[in-house]
C-alpha positions in Angstrom: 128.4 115.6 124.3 127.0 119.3 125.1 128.4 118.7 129.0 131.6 117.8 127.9 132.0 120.5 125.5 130.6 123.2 127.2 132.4 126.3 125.2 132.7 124.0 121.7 130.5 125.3 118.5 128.5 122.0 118.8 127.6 122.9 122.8 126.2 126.6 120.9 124.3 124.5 118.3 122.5 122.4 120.7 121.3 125.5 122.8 120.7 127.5 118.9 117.8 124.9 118.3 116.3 124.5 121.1 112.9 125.4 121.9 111.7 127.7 124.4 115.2 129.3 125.1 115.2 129.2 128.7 117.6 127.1 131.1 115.5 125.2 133.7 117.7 124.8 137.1 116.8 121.9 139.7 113.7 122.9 141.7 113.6 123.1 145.3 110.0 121.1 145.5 109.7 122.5 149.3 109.3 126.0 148.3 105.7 125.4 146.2 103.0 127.3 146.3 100.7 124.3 147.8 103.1 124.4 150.7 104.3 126.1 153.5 106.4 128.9 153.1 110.0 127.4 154.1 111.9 129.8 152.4 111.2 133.6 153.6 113.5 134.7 150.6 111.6 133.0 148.1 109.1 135.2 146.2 105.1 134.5 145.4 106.3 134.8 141.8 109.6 132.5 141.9 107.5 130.2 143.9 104.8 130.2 141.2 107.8 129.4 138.6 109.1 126.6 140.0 105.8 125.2 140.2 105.3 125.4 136.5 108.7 124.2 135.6 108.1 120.8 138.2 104.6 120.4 136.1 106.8 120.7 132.7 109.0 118.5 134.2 106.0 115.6 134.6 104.5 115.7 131.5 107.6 115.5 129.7 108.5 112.1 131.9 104.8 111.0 131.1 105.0 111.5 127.3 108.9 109.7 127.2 107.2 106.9 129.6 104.4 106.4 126.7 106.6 106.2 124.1 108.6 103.2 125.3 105.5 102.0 126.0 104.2 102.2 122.0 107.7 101.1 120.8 106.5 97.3 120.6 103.5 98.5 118.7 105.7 100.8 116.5 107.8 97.6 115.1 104.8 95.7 114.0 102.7 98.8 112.2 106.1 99.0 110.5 105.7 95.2 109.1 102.7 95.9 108.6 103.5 99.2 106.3 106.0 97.0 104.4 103.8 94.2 103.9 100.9 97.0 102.6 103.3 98.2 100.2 103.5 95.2 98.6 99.6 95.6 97.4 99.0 97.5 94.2 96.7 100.1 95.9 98.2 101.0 99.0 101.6 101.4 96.8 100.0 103.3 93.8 98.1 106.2 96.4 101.9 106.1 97.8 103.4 107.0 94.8 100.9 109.6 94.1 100.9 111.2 97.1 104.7 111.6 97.1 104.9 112.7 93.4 102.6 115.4 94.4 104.5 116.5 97.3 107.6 117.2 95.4 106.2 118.2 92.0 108.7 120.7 90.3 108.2 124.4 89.4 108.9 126.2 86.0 112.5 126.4 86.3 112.6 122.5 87.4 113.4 122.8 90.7 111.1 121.2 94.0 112.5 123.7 96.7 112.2 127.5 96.4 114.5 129.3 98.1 114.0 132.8 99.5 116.6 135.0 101.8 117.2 139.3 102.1 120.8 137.7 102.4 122.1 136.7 98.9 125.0 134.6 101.0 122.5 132.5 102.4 120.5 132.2 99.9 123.0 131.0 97.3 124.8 128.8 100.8 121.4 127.1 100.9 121.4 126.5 97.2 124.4 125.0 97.3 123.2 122.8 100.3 120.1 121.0 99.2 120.4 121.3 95.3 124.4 120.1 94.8 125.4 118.6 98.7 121.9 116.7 99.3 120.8 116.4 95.7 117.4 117.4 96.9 115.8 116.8 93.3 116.3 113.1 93.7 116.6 112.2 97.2 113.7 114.0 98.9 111.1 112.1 96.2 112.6 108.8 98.4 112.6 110.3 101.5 108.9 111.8 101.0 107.8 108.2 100.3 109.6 106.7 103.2 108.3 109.6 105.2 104.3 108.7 103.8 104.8 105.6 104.5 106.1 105.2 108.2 105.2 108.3 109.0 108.9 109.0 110.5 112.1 109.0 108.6 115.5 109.5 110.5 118.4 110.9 108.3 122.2 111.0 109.9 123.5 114.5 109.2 127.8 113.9 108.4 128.9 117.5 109.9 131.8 118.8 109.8 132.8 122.0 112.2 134.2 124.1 109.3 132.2 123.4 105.9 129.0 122.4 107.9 126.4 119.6 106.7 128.3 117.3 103.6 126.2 114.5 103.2 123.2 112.3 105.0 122.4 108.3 105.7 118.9 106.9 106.3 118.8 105.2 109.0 116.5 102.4 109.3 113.4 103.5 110.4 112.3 100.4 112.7 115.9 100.3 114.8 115.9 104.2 116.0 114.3 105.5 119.2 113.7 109.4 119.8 114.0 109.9 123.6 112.9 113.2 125.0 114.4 115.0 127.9 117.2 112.7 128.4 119.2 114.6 130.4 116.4 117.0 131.7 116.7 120.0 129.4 113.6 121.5 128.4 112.9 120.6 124.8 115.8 118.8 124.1 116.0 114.9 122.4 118.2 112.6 121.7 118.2 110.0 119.3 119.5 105.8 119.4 120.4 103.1 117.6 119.3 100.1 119.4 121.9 97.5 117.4 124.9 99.3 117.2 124.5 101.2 120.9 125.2 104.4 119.2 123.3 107.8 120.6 123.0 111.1 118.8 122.3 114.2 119.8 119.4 116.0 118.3 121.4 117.9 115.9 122.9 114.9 114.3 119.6 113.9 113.5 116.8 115.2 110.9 113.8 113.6 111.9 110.9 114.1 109.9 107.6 113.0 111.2 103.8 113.2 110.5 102.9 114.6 114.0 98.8 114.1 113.7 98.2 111.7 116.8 99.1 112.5 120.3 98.6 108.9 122.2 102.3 108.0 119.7 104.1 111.3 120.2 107.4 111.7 119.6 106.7 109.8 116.5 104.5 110.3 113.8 101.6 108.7 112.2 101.7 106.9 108.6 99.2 107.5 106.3 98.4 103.9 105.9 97.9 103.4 109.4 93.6 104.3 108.9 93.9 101.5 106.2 95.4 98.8 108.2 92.5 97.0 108.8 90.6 97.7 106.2 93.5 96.5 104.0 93.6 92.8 106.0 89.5 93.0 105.5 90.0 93.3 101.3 93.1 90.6 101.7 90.7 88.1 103.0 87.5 89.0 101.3 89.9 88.5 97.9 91.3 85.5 98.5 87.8 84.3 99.5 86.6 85.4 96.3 89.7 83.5 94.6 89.0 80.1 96.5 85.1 80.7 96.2 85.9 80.6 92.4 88.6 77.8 92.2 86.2 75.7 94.0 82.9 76.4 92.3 83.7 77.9 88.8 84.1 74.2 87.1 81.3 72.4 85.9 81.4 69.0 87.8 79.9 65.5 85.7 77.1 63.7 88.0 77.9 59.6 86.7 75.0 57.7 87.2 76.2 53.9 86.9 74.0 51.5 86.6 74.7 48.7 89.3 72.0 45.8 88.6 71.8 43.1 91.1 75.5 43.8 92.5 75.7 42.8 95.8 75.4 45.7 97.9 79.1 45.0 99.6 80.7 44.8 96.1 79.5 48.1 95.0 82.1 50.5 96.0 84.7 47.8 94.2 82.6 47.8 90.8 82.5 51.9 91.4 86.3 52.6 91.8 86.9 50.1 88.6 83.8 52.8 86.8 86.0 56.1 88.3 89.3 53.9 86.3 87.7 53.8 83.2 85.8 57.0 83.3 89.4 58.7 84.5 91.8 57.0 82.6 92.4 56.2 78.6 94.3 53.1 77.6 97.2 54.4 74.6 99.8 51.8 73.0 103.0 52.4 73.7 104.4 52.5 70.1 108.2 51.3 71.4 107.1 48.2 73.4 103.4 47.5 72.3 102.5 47.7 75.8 99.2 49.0 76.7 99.4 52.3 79.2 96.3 53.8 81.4 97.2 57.8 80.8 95.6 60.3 83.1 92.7 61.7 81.0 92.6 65.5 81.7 89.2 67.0 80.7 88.2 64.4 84.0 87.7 66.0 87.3 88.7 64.2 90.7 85.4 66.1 91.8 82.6 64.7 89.7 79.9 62.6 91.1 79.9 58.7 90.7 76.3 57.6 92.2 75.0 53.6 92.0 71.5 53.3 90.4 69.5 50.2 90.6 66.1 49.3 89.1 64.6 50.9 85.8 67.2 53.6 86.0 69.8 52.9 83.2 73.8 54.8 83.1 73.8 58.5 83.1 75.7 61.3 82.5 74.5 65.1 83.8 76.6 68.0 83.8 76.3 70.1 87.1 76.8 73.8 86.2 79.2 76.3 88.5 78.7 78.8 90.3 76.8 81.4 88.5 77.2 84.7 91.0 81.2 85.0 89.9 80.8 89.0 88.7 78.8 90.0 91.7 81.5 91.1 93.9 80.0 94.0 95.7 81.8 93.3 98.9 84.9 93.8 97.1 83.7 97.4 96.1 82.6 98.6 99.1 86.0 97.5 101.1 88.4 99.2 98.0 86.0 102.1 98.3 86.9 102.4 102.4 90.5 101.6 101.7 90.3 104.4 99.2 88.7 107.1 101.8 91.4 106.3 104.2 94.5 106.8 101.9 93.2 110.2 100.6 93.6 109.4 96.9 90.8 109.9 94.6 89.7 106.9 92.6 89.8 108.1 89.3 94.3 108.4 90.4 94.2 105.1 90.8 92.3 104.3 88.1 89.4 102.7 89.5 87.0 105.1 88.0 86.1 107.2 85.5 88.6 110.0 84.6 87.9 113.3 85.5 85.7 115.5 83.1 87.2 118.2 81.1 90.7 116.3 81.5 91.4 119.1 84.9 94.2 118.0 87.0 93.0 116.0 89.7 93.9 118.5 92.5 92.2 121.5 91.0 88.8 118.8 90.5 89.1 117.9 93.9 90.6 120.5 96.8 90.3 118.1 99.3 92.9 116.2 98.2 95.1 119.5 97.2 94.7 120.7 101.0 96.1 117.3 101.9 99.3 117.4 99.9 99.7 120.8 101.4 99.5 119.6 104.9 102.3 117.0 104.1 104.5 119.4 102.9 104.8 121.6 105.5 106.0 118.1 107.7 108.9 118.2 105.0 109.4 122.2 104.8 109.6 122.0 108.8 112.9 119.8 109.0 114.2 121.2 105.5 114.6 124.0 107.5 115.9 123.0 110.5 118.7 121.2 108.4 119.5 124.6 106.9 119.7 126.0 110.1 122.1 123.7 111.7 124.3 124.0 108.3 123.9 127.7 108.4 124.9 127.9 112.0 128.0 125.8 111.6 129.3 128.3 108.4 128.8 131.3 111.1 125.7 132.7 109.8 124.4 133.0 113.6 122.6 136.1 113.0 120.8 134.8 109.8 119.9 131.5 110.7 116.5 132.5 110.2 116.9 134.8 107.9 115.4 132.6 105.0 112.2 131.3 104.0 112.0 127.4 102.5 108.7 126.4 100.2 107.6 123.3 98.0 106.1 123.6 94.6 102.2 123.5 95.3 100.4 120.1 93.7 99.6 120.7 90.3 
């Protein structure tokens, strides 16, 4: 799209946000530094450029190569993510952390908004607080954000009135590719399914950028916890079949057997089990005699033949007896915990806080953390606000503002 419209305001919008600022021509490899001197014209200095732009050149190849590379992996954190949400933890510390991220000031609002220019100030205003509805809709993106750790948001733009509303796109069907057409610190975006490519400015993606082996995409905050969550998934339902199993009491039947022959003694014990198991009840309508199930019976008690002094039995075999030691359980919630960030007492697995503090001020750890996460958000807030700002003419202002989130409370 910037080719074919070269002179157009979305060709100037494209070279407004990118990085660096500089146009990188084809280098003539032949004309190094390493190598011999082919070109008498060529300075020490040009030659030393073109060097350095080849190297950019490599690394930016390198990094796209490793991202198609981690796409596969992407697609099944994501399922992953989802499936972790579903857990009462991992979707309580999500809450949290969002709700923090976008807590409100005094006069109720979530973004502050600062600008020497009182049109752009009161044009951003109108942007995020009336067009995007930023009070409700960056709570859901926020979580989205947490929880992925990238969230992809459609800018509708129009050439006159600039940014007038947004789509989420679905996080698991979009790929960022990188250089694309060789520009230096340019992207584009696509939708596998529908075949459909945007450029970079058509696109707010906001990302967690905190691991380099996944880059262009961030990192979710649930991606320490992913094994530790599957570790407390199976040491729970353990602990629930563990229980099942050996929480009854099970009935040791000791029947007497006499001078049974010993082939008809598992006959004489199955007619025992029938009597022991079921209780013979008149059918009041016809008279007839029914065997009903009787319940406080379990299929899992003991029938064992006795012979010799030994007369019929009964003994009750207690359960298991260890059911409130769960220990392991502790120790994995307490890992899980350490890797989501979120203090126990948030989540309500320990004791509240003394002096009934807000949990950020009692622990600043976690207050630095919500900080970190806002400045991902405060980062693409403001290059949306540039790219609207740029399309309402305010070239020479684009940067003339200053976006800021409410800090945790």
């Amino acid at each position: 799209m910037a080719e074919k419209y070269d002179d157009s305001i979305f060709a100037g919008i494209f070279n407004a946000l990118r990085r660096g600022g500089r146009d990188v021509k084809e280098t003539d490899k032949s004309i190094l530094i390493n190598t011999p001197n082919t070109n008498t014209f060529a300075s020490k200095q040009q030659k030393q450029q073109n060097f350095l732009d080849i190297q950019s050149k490599k690394i930016s190849e390198d990094l796209y190569t490793r991202s198609m590379y981690y796409g596969a992996d992407r697609f099944t954190a994501y399922q992953d993510y989802r499936a972790m949400d579903n857990s009462p933890e991992v979707s309580a510390a999500l809450d949290i952390l969002a709700d923090e991220c976008v807590t409100k000031n005094e006069r109720g609002e979530i973004l502050g908004i600062y600008s020497d220019n009182s049109r752009v100030k009161n044009t951003l205003k109108e942007l995020f607080y009336n067009t995007l509805n930023i009070n409700y809709n960056l709570g859901f993106w926020t979580r989205e954000l947490l929880k992925f750790g990238d969230s992809f948001l459609k800018l509708e733009i129009d050439q006159e009135s600039g940014i007038f509303d947004v789509i989420l796109l679905p996080v698991g069907e979009i790929q960022r590719i990188e250089n694309k057409q060789e520009a230096m610190g340019s992207s584009t975006f696509k939708w596998d399914i529908h075949n459909l490519n945007f450029e970079e400015w058509q696109v707010a993606h906001f990302r967690l950028i905190s691991d380099s082996n996944i880059l262009p995409y961030g990192r979710s905050v649930l991606e320490p916890a992913r094994k530790l969550w599957r570790q407390l998934q199976l040491a729970e339902d353990a602990m629930l079949v563990y229980r099942a199993v050996r929480a009854p009491e099970r009935r040791v039947y000791y029947i007497e057997v006499g001078n049974i022959d010993p082939a008809d003694v598992p006959q004489y014990m199955e007619k025992a089990k029938a009597s022991v198991k079921k209780t013979p009840m008149v059918d009041q309508s016809t008279g007839n005699i029914n065997l009903k199930y009787a319940p406080m019976t379990y299929e899992e008690d003991y029938f064992l033949p006795v012979r010799g002094d030994k007369s019929s039995r009964i003994e009750t075999l207690p359960g298991a007896s260890n059911l409130g030691d769960i220990a392991d359980i502790e120790y994995l919630q307490n890992k899980l915990f350490a890797a989501l960030k979120v203090p126990k007492p948030y989540l309500n697995y320990a004791e509240t806080i003394p002096g009934g503090s807000a949990l950020s001020q009692a622990d600043l750890r976690f207050s630095r953390t919500i900080n970190r996460l806002q400045q991902f958000l405060v980062i693409e807030l403001r290059r949306i606000a540039n790219i609207h700002l740029y399309f309402l003419g305010f070239e020479d202002d684009i940067n003339n503002f200053e976006i800021t989130l409410t800090n945790p409370s």
